[in-house]
MDAnalysis code that builds the backbone (N, CA, C; Angstrom):
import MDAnalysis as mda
import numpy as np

u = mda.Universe.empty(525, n_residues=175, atom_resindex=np.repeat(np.arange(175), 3), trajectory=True)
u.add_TopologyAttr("name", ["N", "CA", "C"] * 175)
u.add_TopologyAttr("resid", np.arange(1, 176))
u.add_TopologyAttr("resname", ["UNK", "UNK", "UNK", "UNK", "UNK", "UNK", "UNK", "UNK", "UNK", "UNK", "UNK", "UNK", "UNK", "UNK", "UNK", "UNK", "UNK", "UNK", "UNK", "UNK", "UNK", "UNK", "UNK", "UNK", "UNK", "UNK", "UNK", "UNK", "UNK", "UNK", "UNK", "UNK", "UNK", "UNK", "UNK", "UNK", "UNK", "UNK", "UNK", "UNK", "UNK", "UNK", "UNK", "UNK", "UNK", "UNK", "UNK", "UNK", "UNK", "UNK", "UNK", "UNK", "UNK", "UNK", "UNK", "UNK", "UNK", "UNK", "UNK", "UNK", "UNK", "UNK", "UNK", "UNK", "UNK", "UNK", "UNK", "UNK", "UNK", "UNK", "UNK", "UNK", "UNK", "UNK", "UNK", "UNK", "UNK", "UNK", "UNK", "UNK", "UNK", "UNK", "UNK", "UNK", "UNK", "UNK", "UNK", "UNK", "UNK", "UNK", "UNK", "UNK", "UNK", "UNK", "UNK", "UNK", "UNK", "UNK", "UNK", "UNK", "UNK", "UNK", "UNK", "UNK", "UNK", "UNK", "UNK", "UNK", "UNK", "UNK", "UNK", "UNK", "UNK", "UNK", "UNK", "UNK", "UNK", "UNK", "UNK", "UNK", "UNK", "UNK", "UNK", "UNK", "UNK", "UNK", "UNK", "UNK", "UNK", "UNK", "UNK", "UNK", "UNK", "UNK", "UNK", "UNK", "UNK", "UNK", "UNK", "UNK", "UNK", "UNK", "UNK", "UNK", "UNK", "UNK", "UNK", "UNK", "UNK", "UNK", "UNK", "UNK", "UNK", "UNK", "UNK", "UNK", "UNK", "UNK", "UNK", "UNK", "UNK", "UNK", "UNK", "UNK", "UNK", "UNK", "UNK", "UNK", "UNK", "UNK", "UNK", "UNK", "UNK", "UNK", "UNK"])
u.atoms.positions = np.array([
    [0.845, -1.190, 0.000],
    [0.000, 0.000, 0.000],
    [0.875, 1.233, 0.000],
    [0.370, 2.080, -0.705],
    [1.294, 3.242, -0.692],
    [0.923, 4.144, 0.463],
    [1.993, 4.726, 1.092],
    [1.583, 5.373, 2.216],
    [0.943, 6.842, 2.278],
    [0.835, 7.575, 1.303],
    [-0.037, 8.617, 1.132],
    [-0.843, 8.407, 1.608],
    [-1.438, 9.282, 2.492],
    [-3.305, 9.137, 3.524],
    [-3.525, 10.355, 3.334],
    [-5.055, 10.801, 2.880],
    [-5.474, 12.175, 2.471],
    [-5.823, 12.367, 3.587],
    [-5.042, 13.178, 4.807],
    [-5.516, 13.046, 6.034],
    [-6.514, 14.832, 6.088],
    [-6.839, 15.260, 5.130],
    [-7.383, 16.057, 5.321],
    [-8.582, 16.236, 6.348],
    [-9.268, 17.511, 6.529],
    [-10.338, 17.460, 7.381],
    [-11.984, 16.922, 6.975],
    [-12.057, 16.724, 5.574],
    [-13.140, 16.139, 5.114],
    [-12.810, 14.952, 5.057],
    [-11.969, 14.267, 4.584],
    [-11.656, 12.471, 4.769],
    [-11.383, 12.286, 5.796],
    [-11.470, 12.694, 7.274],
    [-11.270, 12.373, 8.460],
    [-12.970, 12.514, 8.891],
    [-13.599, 13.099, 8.641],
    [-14.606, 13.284, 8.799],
    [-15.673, 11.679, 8.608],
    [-15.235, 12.163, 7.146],
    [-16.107, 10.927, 6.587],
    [-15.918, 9.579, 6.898],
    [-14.314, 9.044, 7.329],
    [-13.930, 8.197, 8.014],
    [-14.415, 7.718, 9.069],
    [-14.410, 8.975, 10.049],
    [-14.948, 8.667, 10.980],
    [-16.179, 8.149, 11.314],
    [-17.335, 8.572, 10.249],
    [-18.603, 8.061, 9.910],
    [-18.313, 6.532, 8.906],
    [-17.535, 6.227, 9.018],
    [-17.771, 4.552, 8.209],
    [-18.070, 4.875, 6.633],
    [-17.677, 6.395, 6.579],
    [-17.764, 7.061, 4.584],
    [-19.314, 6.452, 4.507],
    [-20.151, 6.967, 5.303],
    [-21.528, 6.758, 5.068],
    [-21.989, 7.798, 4.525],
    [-21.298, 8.834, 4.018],
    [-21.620, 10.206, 3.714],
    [-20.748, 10.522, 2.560],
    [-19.823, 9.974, 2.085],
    [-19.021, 9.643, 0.989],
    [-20.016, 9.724, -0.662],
    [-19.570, 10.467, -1.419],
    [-20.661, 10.549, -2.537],
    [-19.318, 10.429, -4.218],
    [-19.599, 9.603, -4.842],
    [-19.103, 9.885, -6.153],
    [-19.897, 10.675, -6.829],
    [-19.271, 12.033, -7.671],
    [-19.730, 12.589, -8.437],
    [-19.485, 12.706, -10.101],
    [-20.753, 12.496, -10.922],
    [-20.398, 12.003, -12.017],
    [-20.901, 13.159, -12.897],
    [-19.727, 14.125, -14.084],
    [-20.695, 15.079, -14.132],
    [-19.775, 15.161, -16.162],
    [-19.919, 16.345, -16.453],
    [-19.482, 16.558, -17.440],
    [-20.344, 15.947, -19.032],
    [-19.767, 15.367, -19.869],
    [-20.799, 15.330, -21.157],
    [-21.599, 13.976, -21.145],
    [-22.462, 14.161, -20.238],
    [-23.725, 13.124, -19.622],
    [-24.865, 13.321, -19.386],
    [-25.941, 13.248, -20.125],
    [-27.569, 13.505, -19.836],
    [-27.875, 13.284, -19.271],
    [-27.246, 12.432, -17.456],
    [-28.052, 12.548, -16.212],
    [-26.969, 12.236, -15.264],
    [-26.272, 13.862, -15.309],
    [-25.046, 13.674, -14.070],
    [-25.923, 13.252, -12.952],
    [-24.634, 12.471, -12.313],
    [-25.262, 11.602, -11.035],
    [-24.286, 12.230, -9.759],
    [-24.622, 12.426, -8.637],
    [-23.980, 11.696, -7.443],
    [-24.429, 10.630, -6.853],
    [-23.380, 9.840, -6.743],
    [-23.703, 8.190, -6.015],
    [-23.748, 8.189, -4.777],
    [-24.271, 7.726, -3.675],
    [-23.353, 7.238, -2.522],
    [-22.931, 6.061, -2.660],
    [-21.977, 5.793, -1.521],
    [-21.165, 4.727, -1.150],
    [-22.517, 3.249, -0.946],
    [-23.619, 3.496, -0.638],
    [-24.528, 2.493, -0.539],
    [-24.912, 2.186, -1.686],
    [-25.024, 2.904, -2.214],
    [-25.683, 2.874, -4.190],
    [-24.620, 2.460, -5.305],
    [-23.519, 2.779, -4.887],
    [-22.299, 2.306, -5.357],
    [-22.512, 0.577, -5.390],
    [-22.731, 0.263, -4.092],
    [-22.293, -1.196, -3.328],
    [-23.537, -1.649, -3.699],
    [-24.700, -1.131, -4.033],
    [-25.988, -1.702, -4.859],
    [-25.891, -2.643, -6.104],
    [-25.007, -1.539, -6.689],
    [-25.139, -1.715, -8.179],
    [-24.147, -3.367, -8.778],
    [-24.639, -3.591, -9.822],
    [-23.756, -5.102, -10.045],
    [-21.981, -4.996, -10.097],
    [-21.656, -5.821, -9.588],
    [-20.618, -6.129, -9.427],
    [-19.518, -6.853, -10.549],
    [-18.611, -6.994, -10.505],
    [-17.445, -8.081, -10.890],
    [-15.759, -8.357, -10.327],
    [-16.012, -9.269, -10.354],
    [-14.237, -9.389, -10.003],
    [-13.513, -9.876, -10.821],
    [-11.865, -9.220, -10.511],
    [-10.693, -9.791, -11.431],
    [-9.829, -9.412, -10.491],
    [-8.949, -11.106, -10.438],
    [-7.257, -10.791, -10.074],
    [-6.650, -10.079, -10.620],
    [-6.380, -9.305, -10.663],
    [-5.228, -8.550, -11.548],
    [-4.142, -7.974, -10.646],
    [-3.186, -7.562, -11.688],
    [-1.636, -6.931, -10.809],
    [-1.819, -5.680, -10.727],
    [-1.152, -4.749, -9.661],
    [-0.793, -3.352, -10.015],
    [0.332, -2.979, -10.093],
    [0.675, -2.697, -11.610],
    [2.696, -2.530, -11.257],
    [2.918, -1.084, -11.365],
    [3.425, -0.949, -9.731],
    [3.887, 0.674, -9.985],
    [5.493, 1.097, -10.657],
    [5.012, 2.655, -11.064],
    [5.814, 3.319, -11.402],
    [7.508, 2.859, -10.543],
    [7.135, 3.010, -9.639],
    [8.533, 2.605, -8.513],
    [9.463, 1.014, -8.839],
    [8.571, 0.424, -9.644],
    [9.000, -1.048, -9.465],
    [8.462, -2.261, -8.712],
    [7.412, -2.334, -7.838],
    [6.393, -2.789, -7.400],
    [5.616, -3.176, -8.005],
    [4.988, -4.466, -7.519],
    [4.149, -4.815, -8.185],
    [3.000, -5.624, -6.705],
    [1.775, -5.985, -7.087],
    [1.207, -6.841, -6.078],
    [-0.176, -7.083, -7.208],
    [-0.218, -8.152, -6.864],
    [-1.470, -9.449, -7.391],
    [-2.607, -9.282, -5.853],
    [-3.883, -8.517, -6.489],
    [-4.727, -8.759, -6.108],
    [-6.458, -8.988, -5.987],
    [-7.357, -9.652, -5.769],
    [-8.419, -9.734, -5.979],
    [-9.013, -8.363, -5.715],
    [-10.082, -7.939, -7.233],
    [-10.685, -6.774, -6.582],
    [-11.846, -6.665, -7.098],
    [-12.780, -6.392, -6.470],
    [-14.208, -6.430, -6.487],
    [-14.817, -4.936, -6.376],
    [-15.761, -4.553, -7.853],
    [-16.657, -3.460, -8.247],
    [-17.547, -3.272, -8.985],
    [-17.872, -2.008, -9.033],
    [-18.756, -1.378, -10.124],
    [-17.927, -1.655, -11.814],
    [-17.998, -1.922, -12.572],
    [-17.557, -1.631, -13.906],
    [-17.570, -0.588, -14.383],
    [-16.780, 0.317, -14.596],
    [-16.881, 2.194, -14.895],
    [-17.842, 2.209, -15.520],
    [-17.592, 0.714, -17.052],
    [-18.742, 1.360, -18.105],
    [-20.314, 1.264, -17.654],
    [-20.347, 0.298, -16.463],
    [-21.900, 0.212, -15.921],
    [-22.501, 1.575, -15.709],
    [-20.782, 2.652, -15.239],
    [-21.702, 3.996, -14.353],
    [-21.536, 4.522, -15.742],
    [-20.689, 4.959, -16.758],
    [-21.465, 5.675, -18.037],
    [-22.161, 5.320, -18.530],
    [-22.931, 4.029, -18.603],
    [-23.943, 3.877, -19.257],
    [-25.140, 4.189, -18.190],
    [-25.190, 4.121, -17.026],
    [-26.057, 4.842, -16.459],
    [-26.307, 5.870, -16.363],
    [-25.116, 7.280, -16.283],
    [-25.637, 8.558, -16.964],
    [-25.441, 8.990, -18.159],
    [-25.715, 7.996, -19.102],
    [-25.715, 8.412, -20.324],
    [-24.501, 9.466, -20.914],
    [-23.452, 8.271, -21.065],
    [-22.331, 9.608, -21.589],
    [-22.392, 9.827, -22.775],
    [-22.292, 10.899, -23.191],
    [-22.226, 11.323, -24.726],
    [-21.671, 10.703, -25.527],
    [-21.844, 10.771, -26.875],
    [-20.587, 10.190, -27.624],
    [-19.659, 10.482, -27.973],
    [-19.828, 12.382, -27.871],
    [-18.596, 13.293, -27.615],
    [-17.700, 12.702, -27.234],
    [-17.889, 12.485, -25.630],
    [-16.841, 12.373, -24.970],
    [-15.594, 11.736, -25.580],
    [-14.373, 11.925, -25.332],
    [-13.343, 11.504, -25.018],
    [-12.436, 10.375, -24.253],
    [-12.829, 10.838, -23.394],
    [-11.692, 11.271, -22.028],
    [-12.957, 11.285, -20.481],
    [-12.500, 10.256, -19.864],
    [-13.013, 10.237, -17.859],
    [-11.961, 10.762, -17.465],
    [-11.763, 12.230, -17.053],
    [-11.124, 12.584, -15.962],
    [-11.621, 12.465, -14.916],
    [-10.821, 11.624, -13.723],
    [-11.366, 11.277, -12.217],
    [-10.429, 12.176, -11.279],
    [-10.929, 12.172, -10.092],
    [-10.251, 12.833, -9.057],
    [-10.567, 12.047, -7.395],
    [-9.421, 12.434, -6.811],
    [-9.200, 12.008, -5.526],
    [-9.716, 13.123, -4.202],
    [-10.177, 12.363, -3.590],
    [-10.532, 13.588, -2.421],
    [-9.416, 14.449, -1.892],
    [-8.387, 13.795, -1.725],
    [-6.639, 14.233, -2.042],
    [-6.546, 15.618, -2.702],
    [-6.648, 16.186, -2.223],
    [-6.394, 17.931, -3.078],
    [-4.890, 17.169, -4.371],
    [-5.853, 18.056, -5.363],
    [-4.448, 18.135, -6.297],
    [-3.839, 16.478, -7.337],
    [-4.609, 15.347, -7.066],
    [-4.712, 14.073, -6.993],
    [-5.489, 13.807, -8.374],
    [-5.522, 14.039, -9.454],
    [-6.304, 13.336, -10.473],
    [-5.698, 12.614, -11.740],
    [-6.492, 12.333, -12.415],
    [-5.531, 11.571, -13.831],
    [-6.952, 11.285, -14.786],
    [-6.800, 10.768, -15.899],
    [-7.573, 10.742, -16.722],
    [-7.331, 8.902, -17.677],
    [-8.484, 8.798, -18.012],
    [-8.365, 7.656, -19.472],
    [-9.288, 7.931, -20.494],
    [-8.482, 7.712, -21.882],
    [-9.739, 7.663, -22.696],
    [-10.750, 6.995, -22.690],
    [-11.560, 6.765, -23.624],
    [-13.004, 6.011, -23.497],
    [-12.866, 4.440, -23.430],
    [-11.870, 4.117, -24.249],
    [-11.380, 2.564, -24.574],
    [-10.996, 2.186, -23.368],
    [-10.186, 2.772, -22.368],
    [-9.865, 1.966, -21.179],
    [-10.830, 2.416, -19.939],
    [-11.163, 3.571, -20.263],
    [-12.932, 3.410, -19.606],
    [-13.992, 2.298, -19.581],
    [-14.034, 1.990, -20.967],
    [-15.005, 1.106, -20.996],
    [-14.232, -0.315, -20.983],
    [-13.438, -0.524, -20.771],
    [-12.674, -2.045, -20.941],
    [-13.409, -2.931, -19.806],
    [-14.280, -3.746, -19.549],
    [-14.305, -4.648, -18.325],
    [-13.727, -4.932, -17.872],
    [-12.245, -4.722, -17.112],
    [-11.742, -4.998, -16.409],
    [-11.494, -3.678, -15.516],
    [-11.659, -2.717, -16.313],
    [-11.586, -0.525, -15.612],
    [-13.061, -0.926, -14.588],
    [-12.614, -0.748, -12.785],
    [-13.484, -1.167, -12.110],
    [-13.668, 0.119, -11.256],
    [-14.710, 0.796, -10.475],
    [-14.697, 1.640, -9.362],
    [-14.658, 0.405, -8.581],
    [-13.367, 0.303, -7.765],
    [-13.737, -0.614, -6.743],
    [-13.648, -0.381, -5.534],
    [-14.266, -0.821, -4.507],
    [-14.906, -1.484, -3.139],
    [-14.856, -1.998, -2.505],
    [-14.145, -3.321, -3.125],
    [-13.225, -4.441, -2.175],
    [-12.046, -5.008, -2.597],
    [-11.518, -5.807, -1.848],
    [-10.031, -5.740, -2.312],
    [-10.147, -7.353, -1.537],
    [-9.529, -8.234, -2.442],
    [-9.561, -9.541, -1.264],
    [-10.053, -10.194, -0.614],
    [-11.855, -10.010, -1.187],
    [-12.939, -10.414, -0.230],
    [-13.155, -9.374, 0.918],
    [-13.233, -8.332, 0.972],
    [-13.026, -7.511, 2.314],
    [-13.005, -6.332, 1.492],
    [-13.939, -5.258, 2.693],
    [-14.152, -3.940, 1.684],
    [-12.804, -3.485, 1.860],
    [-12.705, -1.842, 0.964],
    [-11.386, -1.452, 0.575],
    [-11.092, -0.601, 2.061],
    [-9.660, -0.844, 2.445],
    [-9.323, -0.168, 3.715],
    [-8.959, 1.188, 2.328],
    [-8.397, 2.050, 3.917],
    [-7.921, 3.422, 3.367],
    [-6.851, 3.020, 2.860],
    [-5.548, 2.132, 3.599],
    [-3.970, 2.365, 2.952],
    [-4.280, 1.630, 1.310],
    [-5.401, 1.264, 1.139],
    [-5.782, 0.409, -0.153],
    [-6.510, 1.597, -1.184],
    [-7.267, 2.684, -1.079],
    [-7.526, 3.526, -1.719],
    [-9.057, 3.522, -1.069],
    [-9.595, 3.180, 0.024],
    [-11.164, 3.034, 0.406],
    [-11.293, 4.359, 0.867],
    [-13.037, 4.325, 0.541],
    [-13.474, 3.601, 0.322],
    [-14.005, 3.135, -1.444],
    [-13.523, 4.083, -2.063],
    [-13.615, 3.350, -3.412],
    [-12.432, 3.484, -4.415],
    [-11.942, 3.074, -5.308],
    [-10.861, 3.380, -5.926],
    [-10.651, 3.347, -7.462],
    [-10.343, 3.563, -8.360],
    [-10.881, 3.352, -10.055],
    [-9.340, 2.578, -10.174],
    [-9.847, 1.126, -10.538],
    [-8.865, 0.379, -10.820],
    [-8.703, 0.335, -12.278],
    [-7.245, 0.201, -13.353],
    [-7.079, 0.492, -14.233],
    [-5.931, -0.421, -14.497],
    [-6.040, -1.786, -14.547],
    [-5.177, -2.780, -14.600],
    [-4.742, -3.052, -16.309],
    [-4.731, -2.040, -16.829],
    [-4.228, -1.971, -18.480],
    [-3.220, -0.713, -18.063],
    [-2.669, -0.355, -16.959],
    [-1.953, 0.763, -17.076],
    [-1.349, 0.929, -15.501],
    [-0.282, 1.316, -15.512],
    [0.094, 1.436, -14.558],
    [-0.089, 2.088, -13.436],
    [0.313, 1.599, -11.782],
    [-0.533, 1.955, -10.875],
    [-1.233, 3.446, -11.113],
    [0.006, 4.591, -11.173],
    [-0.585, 6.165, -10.985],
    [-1.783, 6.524, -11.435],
    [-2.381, 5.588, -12.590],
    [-3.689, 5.884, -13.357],
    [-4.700, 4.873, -12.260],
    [-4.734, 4.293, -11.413],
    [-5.389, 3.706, -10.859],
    [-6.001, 4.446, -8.982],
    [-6.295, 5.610, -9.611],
    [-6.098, 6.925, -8.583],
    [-7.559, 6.304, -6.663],
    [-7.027, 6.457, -5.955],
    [-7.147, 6.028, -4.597],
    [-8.246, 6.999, -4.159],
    [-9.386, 6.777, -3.055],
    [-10.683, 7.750, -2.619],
    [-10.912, 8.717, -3.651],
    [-11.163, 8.028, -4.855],
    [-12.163, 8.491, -5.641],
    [-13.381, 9.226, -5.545],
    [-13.853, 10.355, -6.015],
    [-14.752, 10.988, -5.366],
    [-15.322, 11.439, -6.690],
    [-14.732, 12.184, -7.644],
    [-15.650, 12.409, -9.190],
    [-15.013, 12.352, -10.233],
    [-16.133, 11.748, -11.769],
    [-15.488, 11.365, -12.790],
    [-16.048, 12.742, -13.465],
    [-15.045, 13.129, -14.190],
    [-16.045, 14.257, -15.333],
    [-15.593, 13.646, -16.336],
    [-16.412, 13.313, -17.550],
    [-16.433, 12.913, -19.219],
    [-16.392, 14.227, -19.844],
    [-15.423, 14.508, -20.756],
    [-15.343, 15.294, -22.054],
    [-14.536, 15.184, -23.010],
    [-14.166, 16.026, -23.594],
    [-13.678, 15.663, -25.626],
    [-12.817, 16.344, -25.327],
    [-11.971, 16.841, -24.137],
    [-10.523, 17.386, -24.193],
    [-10.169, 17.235, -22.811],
    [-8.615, 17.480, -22.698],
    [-8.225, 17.607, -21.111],
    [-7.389, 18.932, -21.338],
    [-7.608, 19.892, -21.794],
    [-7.570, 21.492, -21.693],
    [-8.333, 21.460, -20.785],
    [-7.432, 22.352, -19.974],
    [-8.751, 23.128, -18.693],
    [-8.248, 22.049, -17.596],
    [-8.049, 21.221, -17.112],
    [-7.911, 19.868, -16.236],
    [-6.194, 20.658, -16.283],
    [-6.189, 20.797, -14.568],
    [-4.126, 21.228, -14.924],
    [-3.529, 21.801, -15.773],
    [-2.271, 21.128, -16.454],
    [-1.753, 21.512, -17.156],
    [-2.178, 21.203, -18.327],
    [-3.208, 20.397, -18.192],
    [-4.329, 20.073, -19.982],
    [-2.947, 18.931, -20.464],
    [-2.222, 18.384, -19.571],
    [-1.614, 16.945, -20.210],
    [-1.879, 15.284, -19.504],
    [-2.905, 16.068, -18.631],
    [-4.144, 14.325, -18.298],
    [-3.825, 13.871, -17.133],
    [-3.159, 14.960, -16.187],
    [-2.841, 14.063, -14.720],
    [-2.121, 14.959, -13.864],
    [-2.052, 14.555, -13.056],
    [-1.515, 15.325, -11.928],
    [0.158, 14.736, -12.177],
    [0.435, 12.759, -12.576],
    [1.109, 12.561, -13.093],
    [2.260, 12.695, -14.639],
    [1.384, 13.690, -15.032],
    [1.728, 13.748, -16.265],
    [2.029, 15.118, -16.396],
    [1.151, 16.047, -15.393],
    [1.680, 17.222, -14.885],
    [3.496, 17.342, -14.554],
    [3.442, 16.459, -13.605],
    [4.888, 15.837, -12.884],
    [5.851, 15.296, -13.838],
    [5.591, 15.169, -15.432],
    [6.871, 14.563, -15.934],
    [6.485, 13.219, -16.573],
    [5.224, 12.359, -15.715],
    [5.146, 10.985, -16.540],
    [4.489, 11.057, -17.757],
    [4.779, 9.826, -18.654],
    [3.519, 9.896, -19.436],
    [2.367, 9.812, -19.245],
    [1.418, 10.314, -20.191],
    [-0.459, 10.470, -20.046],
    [-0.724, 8.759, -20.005],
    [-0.240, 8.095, -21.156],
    [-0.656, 6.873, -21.703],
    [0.244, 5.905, -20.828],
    [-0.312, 5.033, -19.916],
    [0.410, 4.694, -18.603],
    [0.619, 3.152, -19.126],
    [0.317, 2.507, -19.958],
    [-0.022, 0.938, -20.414],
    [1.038, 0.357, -20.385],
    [0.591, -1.109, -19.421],
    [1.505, -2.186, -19.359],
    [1.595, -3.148, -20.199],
])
């Protein structure tokens, strides 16, 4: 687990409540932006896949993870066909990254929830996390909180798709 903890005063908050108050927000080129909660999240159908996460650092770890399927939540608010590009963000001030539509919609691109049979702790990215096992860890961004869909990443940072990519890495993270 990477040791970053958004110990801010709203994720301490919500923590402290069991993130019963925790909301994904889904907004941008979609005919019925949504906010989720964390219960409605854990409603909706599920899937699992083992998969690896190999970080940037040289790390790697094999693990079971259990979620939402991204493309389940764009097809529930109807994303455009415009769109592009899911830029997501972390409750983490300053914390986001982006994928195009193809690894958006890939079934294996999960909002996930659990990790190992067992919901997601915090040092794991809980309580939800956008797993992105076609790309390396940094695109697989931790307390996920909102996706915006659009046809550019102008305007998002430095308009080069990440907070990582801001920093020097590449946009296109694929293993």
């Amino acid at each position: 687990a990477n040791p970053v903890d958004p110990l801010g005063d709203e994720f301490k908050r919500l923590q402290a409540a069991s993130f019963v108050d925790w909301q994904l927000i889904v907004d941008g080129m979609v005919t019925r932006p949504a906010t989720l909660s964390l219960a409605e999240m854990r409603s909706f159908p599920t899937t699992t896949h083992i998969t690896m996460i190999g970080c940037e650092e040289g790390w790697t770890y094999i693990g079971e993870w259990t979620g939402v399927p991204l493309s389940y939540i764009l097809d529930r608010v109807g994303a455009l066909p415009q769109a592009r590009y899911v830029v997501y963000r972390s409750i983490q001030p300053d914390w986001w990254e982006s994928i195009d539509m193809a690894d958006a919609l890939h079934p294996q691109t999960l909002v996930a929830h659990r990790m190992n049979g067992n919901e997601l702790t915090v040092p794991f990215g809980g309580p939800m996390r956008l797993r992105v096992p076609r790309q390396l860890g940094y695109k697989s961004v931790k307390y996920l909180n909102h996706l915006t869909l659009t046809d550019t990443l102008k305007g998002f940072g430095k308009g080069l798709g990440g907070a990582d990519p801001d920093a020097g890495y590449a946009w296109y993270a694929g293993i």
